[in-house]
N, C-alpha and C positions, 0 to 999 in steps of 0.2 A: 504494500500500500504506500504510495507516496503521492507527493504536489505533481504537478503535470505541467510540462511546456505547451505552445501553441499546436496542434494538432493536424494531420494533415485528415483529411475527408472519411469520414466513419462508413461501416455499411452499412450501419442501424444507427437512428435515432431512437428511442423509445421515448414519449412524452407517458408522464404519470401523476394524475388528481387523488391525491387520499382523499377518497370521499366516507370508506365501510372502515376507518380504524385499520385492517389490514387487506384486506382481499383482494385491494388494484393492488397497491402496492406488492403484496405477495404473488399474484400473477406477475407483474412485470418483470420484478426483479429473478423469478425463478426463470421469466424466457430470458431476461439479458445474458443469466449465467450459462442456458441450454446453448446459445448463440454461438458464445464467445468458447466454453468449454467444447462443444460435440462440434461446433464447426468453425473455431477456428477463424471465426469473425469481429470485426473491431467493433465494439460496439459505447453508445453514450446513453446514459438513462436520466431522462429528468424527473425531477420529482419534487412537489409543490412541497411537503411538510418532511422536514427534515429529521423532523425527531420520531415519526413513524419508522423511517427508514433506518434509525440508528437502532431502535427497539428487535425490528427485523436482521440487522445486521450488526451487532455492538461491536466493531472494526470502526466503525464510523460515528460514534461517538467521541468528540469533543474536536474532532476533526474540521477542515473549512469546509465551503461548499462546492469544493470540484476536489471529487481525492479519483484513485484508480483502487482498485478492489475488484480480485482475482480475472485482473487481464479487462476490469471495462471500467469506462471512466463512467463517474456518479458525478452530476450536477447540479446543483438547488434551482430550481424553477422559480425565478420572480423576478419583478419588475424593479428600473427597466431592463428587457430581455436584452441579452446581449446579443451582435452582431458574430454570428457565427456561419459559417462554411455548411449548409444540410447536409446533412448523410444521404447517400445512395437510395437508401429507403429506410421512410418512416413512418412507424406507426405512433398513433392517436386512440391510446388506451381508452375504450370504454367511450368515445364521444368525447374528449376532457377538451377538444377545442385550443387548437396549437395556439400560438403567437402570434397575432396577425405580422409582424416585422420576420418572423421565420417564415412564414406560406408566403409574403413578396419577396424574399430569397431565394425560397423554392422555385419561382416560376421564372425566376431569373435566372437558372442553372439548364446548362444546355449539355446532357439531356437530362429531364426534367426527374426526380425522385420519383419510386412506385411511394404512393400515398394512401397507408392503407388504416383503415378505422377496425381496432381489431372489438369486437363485439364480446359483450357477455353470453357467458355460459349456459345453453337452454334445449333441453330434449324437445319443443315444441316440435310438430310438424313440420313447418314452414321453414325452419331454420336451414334446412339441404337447399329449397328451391333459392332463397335470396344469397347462398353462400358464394361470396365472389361478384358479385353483383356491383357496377360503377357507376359515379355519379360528376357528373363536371364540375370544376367551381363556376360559379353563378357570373362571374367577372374575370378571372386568370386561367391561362390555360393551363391547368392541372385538373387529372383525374383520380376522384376519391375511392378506391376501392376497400367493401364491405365484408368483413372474413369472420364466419363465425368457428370458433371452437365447439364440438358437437361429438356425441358417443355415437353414430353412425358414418355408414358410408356415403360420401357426397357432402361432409364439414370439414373442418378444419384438425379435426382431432383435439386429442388433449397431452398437454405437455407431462413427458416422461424421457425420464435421463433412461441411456444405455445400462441394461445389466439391472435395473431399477429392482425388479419384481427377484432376478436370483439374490441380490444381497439382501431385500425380504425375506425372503427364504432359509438363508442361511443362518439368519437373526435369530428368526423362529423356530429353528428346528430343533430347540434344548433348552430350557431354561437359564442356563450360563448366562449366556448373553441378552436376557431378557431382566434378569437379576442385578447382571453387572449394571446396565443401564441407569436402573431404578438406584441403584447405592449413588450412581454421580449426582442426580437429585436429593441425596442425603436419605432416600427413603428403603428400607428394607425389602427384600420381596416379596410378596404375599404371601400369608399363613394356607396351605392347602385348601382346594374348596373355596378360597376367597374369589368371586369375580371380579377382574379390575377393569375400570371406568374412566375415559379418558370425558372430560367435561369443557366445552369451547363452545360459546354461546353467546346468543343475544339476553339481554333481559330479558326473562319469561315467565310471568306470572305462575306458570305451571311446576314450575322449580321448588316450590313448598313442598307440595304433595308430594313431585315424585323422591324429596330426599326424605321425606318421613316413609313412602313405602319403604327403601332401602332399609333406613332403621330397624325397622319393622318386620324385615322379612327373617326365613331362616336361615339362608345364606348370606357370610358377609364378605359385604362390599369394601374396597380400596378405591376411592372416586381421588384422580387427580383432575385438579383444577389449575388451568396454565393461568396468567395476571390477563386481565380483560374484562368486558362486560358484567358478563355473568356475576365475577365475583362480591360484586356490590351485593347483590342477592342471598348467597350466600351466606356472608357476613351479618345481614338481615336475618338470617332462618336461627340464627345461632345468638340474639341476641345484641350482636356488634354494628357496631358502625363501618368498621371497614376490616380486610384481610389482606395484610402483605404476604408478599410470600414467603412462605414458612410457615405459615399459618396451619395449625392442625385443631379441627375438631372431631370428636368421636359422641356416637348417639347408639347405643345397643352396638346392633351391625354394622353401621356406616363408619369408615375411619376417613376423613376426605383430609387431603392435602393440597396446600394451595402454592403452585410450583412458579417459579423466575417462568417470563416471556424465554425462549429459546429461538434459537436460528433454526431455518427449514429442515436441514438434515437431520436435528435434535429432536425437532418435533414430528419428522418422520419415522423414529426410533421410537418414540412414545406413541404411539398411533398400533404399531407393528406390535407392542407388546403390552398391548391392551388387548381384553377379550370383546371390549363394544364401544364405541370410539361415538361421544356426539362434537357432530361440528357444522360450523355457521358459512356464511356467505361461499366464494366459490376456490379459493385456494385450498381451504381445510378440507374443503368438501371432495374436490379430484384426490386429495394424497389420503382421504380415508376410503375412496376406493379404490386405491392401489396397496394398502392393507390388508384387502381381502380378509378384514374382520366385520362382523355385524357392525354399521352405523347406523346414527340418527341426524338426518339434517333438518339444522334451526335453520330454513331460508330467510334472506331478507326481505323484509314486509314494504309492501308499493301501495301507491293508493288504491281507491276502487277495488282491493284484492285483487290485485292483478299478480300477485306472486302466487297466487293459487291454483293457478292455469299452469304457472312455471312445474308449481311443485307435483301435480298432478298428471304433467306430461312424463316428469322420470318416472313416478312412479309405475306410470304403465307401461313405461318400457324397462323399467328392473327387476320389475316382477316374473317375467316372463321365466318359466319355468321350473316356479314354485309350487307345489300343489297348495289347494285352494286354503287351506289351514293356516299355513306359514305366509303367505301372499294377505292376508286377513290382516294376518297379527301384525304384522309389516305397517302395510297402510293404519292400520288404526293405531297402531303407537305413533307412527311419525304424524298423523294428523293431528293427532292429540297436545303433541310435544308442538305442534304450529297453530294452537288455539283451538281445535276445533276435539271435543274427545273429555275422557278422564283418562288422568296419565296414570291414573294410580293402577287401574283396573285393565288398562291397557298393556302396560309395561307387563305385568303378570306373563298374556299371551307371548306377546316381545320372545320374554326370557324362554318362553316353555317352548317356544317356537327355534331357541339358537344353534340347536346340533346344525337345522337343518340349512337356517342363515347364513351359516360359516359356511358349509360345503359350497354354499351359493353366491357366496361374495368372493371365494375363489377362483370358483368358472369363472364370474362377473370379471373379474380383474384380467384374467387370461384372454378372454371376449375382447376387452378395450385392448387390452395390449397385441392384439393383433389387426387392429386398425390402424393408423394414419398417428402420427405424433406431430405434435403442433410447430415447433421449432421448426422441424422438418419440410412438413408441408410450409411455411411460410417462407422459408428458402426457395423450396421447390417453385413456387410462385412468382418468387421476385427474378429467378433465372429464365421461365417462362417468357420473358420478355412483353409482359402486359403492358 
């Protein structure tokens, strides 16, 4: 990691709005590193909130606002924008709406950048027909092209490093290393018979209930809790105003620990040696099904319930090959766990349903990882000569 001289022309720009806490920022920065690591690409990441990205990456903490970090240069995004050189091609995370003094740069470069708006994460239908789809600028001659990430054939795919799923694998294939992990977060292994519970969320009024059934149940629980939303909650259910990390409470069954934010790789080691992983927006959400453990996802709530169409298109395509029992219990927890349901009474089903959710979020994963990877295809594209 060091200071950077003037630069000569990127292939990637990547523009990035923390708008979800971490979710752009965790897509973007996991594509910068796909980029730069699997291809060997130069790449620049901006990024409007600085101390997002330092939570996500503590390298970059206390540092200025242009450092390099593993081979790609990190920017701070703000005004006013500085007068820079475009990259080859760039993307416009999520809509975030470049610069306008960068787009009259852009159309100043002869030939012009592929200028591509990389979309949120959505099993809807429609998402294959509009993937790829161009749009002109309204006044400069540049063309915006629409690329959605998607678990079918005819998207974008979903981003996955090489070798991703063996070294899952080989994590999981003994307690050792599922053990060892758990002691670097200072916390013991679980006592036999314990299920362990990885917990990443939004605030969710549902969160009472379902930690008093834990409580409550015959089996006990090991719930880690990474620093974030959720934990306000938490801290609430137990009497507290707030819970740093380190924080331990115990209630009968429930022992929950409240764990440091960690970088990607960390918190893909905690995912992988959890027995049911919940987690929010759309980073948490692709690397807990590349876990091929039972999860639950808290989606992010839109007006009009309009995440409810979102949430209700995966569901009908993850379901797929459950019998009718386990495919139940599935939808009626995660509904429950996004408002709609009793968690208490749901979760029950959930649990009694996991031999079979496990076998199935393993196919699941093997399924995806035999489609399209996103880095990839987004390369493949910009060579395409669009």
């Amino acid at each position: 990691m060091s200071a950077l001289p003037d630069d000569p022309r990127f292939a990637w720009d990547i523009f990035c709005r923390v708008v979800d806490n971490f979710g752009d920022i965790g897509v973007t920065w996991r594509l910068a590193r796909g980029f730069a690591r699997d291809h060997h690409l130069a790449v620049r990441l901006w990024v409007d909130d600085w101390e997002a990205f330092s939570r996500l990456c503590p390298r970059a903490r206390g540092m200025s606002g242009r450092i390099e970090i593993d081979g790609i240069e990190v920017r701070q995004w703000g005004e006013p924008f500085p007068a820079v050189v475009p990259a080859e091609n760039v993307i416009e995370a999520f809509g975030c709406d470049l610069p306008p003094a960068y787009v009259a740069a852009m159309a100043a470069c002869n030939p012009k950048p592929v200028w591509i708006n990389l979309e949120y994460l959505s099993a809807e239908p429609w998402v294959s027909e509009c993937h790829q789809l161009s749009s002109p600028h309204p006044r400069l001659p540049l063309l915006k092209h629409f690329f959605f990430p998607g678990f079918v054939a005819g998207t974008g795919g979903l981003l996955r490093e090489p070798g991703l799923l063996a070294a899952r694998d080989r994590f999981q294939a003994g307690a050792g290393a599922q053990g060892a992990y758990l002691r670097t977060l200072g916390i013991a292994p679980a006592p036999a018979g314990a299920r362990v519970v990885s917990l990443f969320a939004y605030e969710n009024p549902a969160l009472g209930a379902l930690l008093d059934a834990w409580a409550e149940s015959d089996e006990p629980t090991l719930l880690l809790v990474p620093e974030g939303r959720v934990v306000a909650g938490v801290a609430r259910h137990f009497g507290l105003s707030a819970a740093p990390a380190g924080s331990r409470f115990q209630d009968r069954a429930l022992d929950v620990r409240i764990l440091p934010f960690v970088e990607q790789d960390a918190y893909d080691r905690l995912l992988w040696a959890c027995d049911v992983n919940f987690v929010r927006g759309e980073d948490s959400f692709v690397r807990a099904q590349w876990a091929g453990r039972p999860f639950v996802w808290h989606i992010y709530h839109q007006d009009e319930e309009a995440h409810r169409v979102k949430l209700d298109a995966f569901l009908d395509l993850h379901v797929e090959g459950l019998d009718q029992q386990a495919s139940a219990a599935l939808r009626g927890f995660w509904q429950a766990w996004n408002g709609r349901g009793d968690v208490a009474s749901s979760w029950k089903h959930f649990c009694a349903a996991r031999p079979q959710l496990l076998a199935h979020e393993q196919r699941w994963a093997h399924t995806l990882a035999a489609s399209s990877e996103l880095a990839s295809t987004l390369v493949q594209f910009s060579k395409n000569g669009v």
